[in-house]
TORMIKE-987644 format. One line per field, with one value per residue (C-alpha): residue in one letter; x, y, z. Coordinates in pm, whole numbers, plus 50000, padded with zeros to 5 digits. Layout:
REM residues N
code: [A/...]
c1: [X/...]
c2: [Y/...]
c3: [Z/...]
//
This chain:
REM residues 379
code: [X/X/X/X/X/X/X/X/X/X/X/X/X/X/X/X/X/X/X/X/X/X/X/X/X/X/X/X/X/X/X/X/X/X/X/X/X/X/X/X/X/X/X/X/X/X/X/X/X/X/X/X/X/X/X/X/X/X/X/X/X/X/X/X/X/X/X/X/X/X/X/X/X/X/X/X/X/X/X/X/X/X/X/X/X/X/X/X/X/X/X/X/X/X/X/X/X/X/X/X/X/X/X/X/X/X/X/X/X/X/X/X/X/X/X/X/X/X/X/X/X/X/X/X/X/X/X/X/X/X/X/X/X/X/X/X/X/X/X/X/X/X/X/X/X/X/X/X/X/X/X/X/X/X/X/X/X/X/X/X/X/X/X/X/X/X/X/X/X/X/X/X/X/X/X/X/X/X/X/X/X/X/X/X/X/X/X/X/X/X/X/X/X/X/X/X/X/X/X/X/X/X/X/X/X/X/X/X/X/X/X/X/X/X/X/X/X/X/X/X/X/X/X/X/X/X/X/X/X/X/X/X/X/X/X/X/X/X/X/X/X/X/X/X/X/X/X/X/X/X/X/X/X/X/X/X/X/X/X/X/X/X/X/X/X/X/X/X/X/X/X/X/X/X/X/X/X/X/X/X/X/X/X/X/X/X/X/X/X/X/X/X/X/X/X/X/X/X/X/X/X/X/X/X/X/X/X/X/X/X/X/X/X/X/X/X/X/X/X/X/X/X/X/X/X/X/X/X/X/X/X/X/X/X/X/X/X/X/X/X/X/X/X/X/X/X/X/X/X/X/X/X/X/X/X/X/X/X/X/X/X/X/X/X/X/X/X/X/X/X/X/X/X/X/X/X/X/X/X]
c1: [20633/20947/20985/20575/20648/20898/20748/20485/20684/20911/20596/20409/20795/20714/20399/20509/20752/20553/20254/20562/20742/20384/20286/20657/20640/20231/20397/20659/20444/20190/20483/20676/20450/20079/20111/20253/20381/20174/19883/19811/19634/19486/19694/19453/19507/19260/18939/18644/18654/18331/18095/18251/18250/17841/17756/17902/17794/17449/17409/17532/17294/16994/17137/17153/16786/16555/16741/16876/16523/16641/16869/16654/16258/16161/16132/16406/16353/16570/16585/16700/16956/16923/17302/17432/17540/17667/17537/17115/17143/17207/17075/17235/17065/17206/17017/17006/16881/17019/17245/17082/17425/17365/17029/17164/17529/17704/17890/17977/17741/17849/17889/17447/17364/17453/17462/17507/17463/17197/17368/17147/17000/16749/16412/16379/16780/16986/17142/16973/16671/16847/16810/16990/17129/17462/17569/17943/18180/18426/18839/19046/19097/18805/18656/18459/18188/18374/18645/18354/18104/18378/18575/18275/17926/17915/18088/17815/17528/17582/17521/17199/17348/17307/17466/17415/17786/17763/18020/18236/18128/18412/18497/18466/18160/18078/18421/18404/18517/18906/18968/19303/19151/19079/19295/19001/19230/19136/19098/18734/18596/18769/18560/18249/18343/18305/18023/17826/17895/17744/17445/17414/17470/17227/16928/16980/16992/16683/16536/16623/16459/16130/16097/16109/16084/16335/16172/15843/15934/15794/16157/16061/16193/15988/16108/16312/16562/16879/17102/17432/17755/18055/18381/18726/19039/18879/18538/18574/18592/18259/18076/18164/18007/17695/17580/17606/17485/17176/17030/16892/17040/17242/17567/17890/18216/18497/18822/19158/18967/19069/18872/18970/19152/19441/19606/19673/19838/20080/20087/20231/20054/20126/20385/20070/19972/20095/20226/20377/20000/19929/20195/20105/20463/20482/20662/20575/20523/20287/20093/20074/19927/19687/19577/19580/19336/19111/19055/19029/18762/18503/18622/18411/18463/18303/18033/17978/17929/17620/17454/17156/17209/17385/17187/17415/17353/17700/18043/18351/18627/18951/19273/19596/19905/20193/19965/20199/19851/19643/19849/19736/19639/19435/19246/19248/19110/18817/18709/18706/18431/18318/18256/18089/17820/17641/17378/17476/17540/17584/17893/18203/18474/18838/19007/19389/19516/19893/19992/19944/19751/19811/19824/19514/19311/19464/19260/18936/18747/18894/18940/18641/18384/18365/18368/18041/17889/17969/17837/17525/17465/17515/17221]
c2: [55645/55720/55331/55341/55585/55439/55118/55289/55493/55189/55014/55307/55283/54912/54946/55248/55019/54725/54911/55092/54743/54582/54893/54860/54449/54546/54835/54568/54319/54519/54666/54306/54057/54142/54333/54160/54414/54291/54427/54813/55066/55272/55028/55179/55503/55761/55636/55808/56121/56347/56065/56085/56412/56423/56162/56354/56715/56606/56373/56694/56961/56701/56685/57017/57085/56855/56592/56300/56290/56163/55921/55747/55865/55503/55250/55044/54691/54478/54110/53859/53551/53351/53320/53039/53273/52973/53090/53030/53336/53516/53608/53705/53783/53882/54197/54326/54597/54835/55081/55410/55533/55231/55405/55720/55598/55297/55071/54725/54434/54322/54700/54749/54579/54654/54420/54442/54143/54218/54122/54107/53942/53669/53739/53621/53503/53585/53897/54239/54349/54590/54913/55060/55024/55068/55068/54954/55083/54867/54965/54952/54587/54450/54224/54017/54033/53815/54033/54335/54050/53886/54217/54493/54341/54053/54233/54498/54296/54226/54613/54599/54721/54536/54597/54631/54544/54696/54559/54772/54855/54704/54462/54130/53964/54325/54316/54350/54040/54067/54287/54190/54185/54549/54712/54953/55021/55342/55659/55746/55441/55460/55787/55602/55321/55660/55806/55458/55381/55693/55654/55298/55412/55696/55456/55157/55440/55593/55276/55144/55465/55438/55072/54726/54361/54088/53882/53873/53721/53794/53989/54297/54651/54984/55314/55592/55297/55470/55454/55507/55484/55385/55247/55233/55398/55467/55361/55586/55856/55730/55656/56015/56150/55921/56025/56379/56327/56123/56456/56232/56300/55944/55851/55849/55619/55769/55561/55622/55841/56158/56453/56342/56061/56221/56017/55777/55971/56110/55877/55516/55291/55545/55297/55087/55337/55247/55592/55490/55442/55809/56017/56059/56210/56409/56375/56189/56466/56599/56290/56299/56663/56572/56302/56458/56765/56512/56354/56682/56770/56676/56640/56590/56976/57041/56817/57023/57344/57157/57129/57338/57253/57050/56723/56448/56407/56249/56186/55983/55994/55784/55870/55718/55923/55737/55692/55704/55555/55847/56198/56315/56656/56497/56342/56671/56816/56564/56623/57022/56960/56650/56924/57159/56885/56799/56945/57256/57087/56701/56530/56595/56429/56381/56116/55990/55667/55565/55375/55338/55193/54834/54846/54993/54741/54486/54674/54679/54558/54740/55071/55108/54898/55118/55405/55292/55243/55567/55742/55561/55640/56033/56027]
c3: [65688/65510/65412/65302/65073/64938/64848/64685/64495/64360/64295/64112/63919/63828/63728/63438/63373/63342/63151/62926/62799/62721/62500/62337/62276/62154/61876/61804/61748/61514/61306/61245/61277/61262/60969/60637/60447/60140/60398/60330/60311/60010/59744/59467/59572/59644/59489/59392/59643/59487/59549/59902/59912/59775/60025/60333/60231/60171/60491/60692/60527/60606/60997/61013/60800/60938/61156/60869/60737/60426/60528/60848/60776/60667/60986/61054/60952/61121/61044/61319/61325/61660/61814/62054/62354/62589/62886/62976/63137/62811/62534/62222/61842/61528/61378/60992/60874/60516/60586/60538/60315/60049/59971/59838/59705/59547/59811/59729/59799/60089/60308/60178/60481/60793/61117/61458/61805/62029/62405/62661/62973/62960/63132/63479/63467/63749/63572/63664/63429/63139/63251/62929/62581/62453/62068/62058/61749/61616/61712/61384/61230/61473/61208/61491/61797/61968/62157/62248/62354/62596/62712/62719/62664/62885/63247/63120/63208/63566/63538/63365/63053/62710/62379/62061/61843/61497/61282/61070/60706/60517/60796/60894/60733/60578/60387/60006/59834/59726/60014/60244/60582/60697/60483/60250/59882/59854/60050/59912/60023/60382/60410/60331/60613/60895/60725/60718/61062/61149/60994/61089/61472/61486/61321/61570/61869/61716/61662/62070/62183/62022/62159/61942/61964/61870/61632/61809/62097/62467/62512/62447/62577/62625/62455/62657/62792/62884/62577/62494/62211/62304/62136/62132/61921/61615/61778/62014/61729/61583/61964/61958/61637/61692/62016/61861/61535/61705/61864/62162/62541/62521/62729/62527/62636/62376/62497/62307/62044/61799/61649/61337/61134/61072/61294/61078/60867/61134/61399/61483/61218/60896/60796/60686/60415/60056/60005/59689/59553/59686/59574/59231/59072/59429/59753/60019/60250/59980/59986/60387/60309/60084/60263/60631/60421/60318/60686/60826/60555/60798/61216/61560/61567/61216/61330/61633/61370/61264/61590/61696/62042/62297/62329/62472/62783/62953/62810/62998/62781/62852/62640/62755/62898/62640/62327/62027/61794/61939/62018/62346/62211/61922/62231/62448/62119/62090/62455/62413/62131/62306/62638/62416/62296/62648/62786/63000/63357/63257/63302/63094/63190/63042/63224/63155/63205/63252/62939/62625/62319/62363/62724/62784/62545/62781/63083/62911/63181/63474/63267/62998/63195/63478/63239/63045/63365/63501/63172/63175/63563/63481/63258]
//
């Protein structure tokens, strides 16, 4: 007994160990190599904030009013791009349709429409029937569908679960033309990037519940599917704010989020700001004020202030024990307002992980898989 316990003890020892120096080589490799220091953030400096500041007080007194009326009354027409998936027993589609923020404020070209691949299993295949829906938000500097096809959507569908990948305003193929990668040059339009993705979220979920067709073909799904938003670091920020913002009882998968973005303002990737660009004749501890005031402007908790009612129906939320990207109370904070969003009874669960960032994007499948199923199944 004594010798058993032991052995697991030394190997629970190796495995912080193991999980600590992969997080510390993953930081390492983000601050020194990854990241040219020509690459940064908010070079132009803060942009135009009012028309951010219109956009987002507007969209909220419409949620609050009547629901987004404004924004998402028209039907969603989504266009459709046929995708290679590489597997018969998949299939995957490429879906357009105008982002409901480009309607009512100026975003470049290339943010107006927004896009997102349809995942799913083939009729008849050998995968089981899809039984539910889930829109996946991007992680910061995600500028593909490749690595949330291969590490979330695909194990997904030998659950009956397809997905729907939005891509980032601002990101990948959606990035304005001059941009460095993911790197947004100013502050305003970083704003915009959250607020779009919201919007965008809530009209595909709307859009999956009331039932569709992929470009008229025989694959078609019925309304009241089980549906769900989940995402990861900064996507699991936004998964968060649109299964509230949606106002339907969908499952919500929030791994490694915040309430807010101040994060990276005060946490391990602040070194990527151009504080120079920000400080304006001040300090750079004024800057990290003003900027931390303008990301707290509007939080998951603010959000919440705007609800009528509790409406989503399950949450599983995964934050990480050693997360030096993602404070652990910023993530404790998230799931008290996350709690406070489901329906009275429904699950609510907060569940920590050993390890950090880095290491935990390494264990998508055996940590955030599981989770999405297990939010879906609580519905």
């Amino acid at each position: 007994m004594f010798f058993g316990s032991s052995a697991a003890a030394m190997l629970a020892a190796s495995r912080s160990f193991l999980l600590g120096l992969i997080d510390l080589v993953y930081n390492l490799y983000r601050r020194f190599i990854a990241q040219p220091r020509r690459n940064r953030w908010f070079s132009a400096g803060y942009g135009d904030l009012p028309s951010y500041y219109y956009a987002v007080d507007n969209a909220m007194a419409e949620w609050k009013r009547d629901g987004l009326e404004r924004y998402l009354s028209k039907p969603l027409r989504v266009t459709w791009r046929k995708i290679d998936s590489g597997d018969p027993a998949v299939l995957c589609d490429e879906g357009f349709f105008v982002s409901p923020l480009s309607r009512y404020i100026g975003v470049p070209d290339a943010v107006k429409m927004a896009r997102f691949l349809f995942v799913r299993a083939a009729p008849g295949g050998p995968l089981p029937p899809t039984r539910s829906i889930v829109v996946h938000t991007a992680a910061t500097g995600v500028s593909t569908y490749a690595e949330r096809d291969a590490e979330m959507a695909r194990p997904l569908l030998a659950h009956g679960i397809a997905s729907c990948i939005l891509m980032a305003p601002y990101n990948g193929t959606r990035a304005p033309e001059g941009q460095r990668k993911h790197y947004i040059d100013n502050v305003a339009d970083y704003m915009k990037q959250s607020l779009a993705i919201i919007l965008e979220g809530v009209a595909l979920l709307r859009w999956l519940d009331r039932g569709f067709t992929v470009d008229g073909r025989s694959d078609e799904h019925p309304a009241h599917l089980k549906l769900g938003a989940v995402g990861l670091s900064w996507g699991g920020a936004m998964a968060s704010c649109i299964a509230l913002t949606s106002k339907l009882p969908v499952a919500c998968m929030a791994g490694l989020g915040s309430d807010s973005p101040r994060v990276m303002a005060t946490g391990a990737i602040n070194w990527q700001i151009d504080w120079a660009a920000l400080q304006q004749g001040g300090s750079h501890a004024e800057a990290q004020r003003e900027l931390v005031a303008i990301f707290t402007r509007l939080t998951f908790a603010h959000l919440l202030e705007y609800a009528e009612k509790p409406t989503i129906g399950s949450v599983v939320q995964v934050s990480a024990e050693n997360d030096h990207y993602v404070f652990a109370e910023e993530g404790a904070q998230l799931h008290e307002s996350l709690r406070r969003a489901v329906v009275p009874g429904k699950r609510a669960e907060l569940r920590w992980i050993e390890g950090g960032h880095g290491s935990a994007f390494l264990r998508c499948r055996e940590i955030f898989v599981p989770a999405v199923v297990e939010a879906v199944e609580a519905l």
